[in-house]
C-alpha positions in Angstrom: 18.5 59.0 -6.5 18.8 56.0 -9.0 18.0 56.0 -12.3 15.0 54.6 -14.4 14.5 51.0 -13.7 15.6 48.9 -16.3 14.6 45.3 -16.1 17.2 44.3 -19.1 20.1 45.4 -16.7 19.4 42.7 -14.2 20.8 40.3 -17.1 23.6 42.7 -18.2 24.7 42.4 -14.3 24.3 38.8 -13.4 27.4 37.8 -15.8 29.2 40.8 -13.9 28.6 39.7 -10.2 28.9 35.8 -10.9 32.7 36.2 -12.0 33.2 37.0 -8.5 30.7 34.1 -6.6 34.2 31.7 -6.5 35.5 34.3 -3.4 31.8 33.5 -1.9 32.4 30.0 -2.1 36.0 29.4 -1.3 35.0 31.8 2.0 32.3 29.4 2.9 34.4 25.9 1.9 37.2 27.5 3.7 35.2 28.5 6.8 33.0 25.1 7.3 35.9 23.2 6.7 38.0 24.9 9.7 34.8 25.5 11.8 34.0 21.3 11.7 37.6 20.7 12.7 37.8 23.2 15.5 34.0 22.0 16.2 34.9 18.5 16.8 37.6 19.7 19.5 35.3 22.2 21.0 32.4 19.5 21.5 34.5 17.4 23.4 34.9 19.2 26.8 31.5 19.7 26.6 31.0 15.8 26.0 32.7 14.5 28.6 32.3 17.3 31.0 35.8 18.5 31.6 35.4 21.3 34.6 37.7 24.6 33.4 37.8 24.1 29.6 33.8 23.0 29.9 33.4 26.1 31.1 35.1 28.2 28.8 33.9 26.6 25.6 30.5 27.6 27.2 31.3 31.1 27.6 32.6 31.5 23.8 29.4 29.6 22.9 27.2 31.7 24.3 29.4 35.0 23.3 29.5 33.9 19.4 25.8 33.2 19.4 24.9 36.2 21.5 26.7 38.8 19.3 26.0 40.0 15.6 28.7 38.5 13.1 29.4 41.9 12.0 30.9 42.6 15.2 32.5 39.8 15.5 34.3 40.3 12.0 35.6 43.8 13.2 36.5 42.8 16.3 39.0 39.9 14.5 40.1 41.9 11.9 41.4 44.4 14.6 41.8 42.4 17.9 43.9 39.9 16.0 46.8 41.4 15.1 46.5 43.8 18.2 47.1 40.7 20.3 49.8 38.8 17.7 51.7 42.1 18.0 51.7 42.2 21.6 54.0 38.9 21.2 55.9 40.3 18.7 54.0 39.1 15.4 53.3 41.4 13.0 50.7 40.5 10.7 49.6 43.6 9.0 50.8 41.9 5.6 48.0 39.2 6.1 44.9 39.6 3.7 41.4 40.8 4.7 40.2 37.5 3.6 42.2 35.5 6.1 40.5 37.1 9.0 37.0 36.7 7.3 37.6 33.1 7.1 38.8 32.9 10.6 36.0 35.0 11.9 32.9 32.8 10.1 35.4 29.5 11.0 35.2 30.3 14.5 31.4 31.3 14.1 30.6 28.0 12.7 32.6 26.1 15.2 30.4 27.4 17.9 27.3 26.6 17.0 28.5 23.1 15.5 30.0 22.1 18.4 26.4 22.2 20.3 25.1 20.3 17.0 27.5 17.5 17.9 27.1 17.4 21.2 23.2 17.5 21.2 23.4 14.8 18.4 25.6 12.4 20.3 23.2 12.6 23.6 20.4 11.7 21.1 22.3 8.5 20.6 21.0 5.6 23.1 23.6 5.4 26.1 23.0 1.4 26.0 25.1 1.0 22.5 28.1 2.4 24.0 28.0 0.6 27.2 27.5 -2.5 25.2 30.9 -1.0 23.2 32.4 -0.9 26.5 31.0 -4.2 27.8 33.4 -5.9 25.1 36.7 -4.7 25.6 36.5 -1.1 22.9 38.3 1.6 24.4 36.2 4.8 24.8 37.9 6.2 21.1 36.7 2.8 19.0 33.1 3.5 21.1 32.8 7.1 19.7 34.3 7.0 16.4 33.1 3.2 15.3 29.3 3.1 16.9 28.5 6.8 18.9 29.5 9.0 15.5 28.4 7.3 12.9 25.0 7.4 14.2 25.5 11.6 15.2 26.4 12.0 12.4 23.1 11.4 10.3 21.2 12.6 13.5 23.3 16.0 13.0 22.8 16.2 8.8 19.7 18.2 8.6 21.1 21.1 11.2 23.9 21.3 9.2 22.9 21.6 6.1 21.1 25.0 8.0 23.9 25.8 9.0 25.9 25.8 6.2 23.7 27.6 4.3 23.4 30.2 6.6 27.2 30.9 6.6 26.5 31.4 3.3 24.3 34.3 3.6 26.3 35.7 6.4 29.2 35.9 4.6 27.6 38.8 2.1 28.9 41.1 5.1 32.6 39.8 4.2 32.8 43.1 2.4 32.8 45.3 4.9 36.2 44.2 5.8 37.1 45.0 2.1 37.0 41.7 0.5 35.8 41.4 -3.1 33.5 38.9 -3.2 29.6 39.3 -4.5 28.7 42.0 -2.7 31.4 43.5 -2.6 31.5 43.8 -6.4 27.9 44.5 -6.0 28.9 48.0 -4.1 31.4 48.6 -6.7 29.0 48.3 -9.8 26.0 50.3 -7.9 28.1 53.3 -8.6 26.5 53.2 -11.6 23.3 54.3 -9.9 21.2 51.3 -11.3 20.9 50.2 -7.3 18.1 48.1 -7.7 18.9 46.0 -10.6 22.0 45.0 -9.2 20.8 44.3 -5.9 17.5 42.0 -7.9 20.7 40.1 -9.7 22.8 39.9 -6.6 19.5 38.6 -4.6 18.9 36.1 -7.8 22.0 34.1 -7.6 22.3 33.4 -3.7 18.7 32.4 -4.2 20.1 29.6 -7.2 23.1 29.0 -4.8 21.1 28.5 -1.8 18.3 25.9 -3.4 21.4 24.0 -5.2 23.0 23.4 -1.9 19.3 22.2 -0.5 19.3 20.2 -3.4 22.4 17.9 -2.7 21.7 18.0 1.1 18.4 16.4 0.4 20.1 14.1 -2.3 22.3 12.8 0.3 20.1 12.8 3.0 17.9 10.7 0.9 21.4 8.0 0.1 21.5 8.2 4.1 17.7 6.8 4.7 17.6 4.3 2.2 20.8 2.7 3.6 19.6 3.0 6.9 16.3 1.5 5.6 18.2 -1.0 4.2 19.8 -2.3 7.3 17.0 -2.4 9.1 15.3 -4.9 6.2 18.4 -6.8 7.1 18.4 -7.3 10.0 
């Protein structure tokens, strides 16, 4: 059993757990960062419909979104360096952290990749044919006229996104990392569970509605230029 509840304690414990929200975020800039590179190259057998590879960004699509993140963090932090040693690489120097990031990377690449590709087929076939009518090669068509336009069409899903990774990485301390909840854990040793957890709860809350905020800052920027184009023209 805790102790007494103590309302004061929630402030002694904020200062405590914040110290630590850097690991949070470097584990989320880390992870959206690799997951929208490794998304971009997974939407593109899917985009133009190449047969074998298609087919297996399909399956790992429908495996990551299919199966618990928890999972899918044990099974990386295990299965990786089963398989690297297999080859001869031994990587049982490499931080807990590494495989975190990896794991939520490959977690957001899955699910951005079908953001991509959904956003792209929103985009009206006719602009690119017109790209092709004079003379761009299928690269100028999708990176000077297809994504530009994705892109905005895509913003909004994101931003979910994102901040969802956010949320799911309060499991990255179950591979031992010490980030908020992990220090969370450690301080609830002082049997004050609730106050901690009403603290640790607090600040993901602030997190979570400043990254809303600046999504919907720039999302704003996005309309009024689009707005303004369209006055333009």
């Amino acid at each position: 059993m805790g102790k007494a509840f103590d309302f004061s304690l929630i402030w002694v414990y904020l200062p405590k757990l914040l110290s630590y929200l850097h690991v949070t975020l470097f584990i989320v800039l880390a992870s959206v960062v690799c997951g929208v590179l490794l998304g971009l190259v997974i939407a593109l057998p899917r985009l133009y419909r190449i047969p074998l590879l298609n087919r297996l960004v399909i399956i790992y699509i429908s495996y990551t979104r299919g199966t618990p993140i928890l999972i899918q963090l044990f099974l990386v932090y295990y299965g990786v360096p089963e398989l690297l040693k297999a080859v001869g690489i031994d990587v049982s120097d490499v931080q807990p952290l590494v495989f975190v990031i990896l794991t939520y990377a490959l977690h957001f690449a899955a699910y951005f990749s079908e953001i991509v590709r959904s956003s792209v087929n929103a985009i009206d076939r006719g602009q690119a044919e017109a790209g092709y009518s004079i003379g761009m090669s299928g690269y100028a068509v999708l990176t000077r006229i297809v994504l530009p336009q994705a892109w905005r069409v895509a913003l909004p899903n994101v931003a979910n996104l994102t901040i969802g990774t956010l949320k799911d990485t309060s499991l990255a301390y179950t591979l031992g990392v010490m980030d908020l909840v992990g220090r969370a854990e450690m301080l609830g040793t002082t049997y004050h569970f609730l106050e901690i957890w009403i603290a640790l709860s607090i600040i993901y809350y602030v997190v979570v509605l400043f990254m809303e905020f600046l999504y919907h800052r720039f999302e704003r920027r996005v309309q009024r230029f689009e707005q303004a184009v369209t006055a333009f023209d």
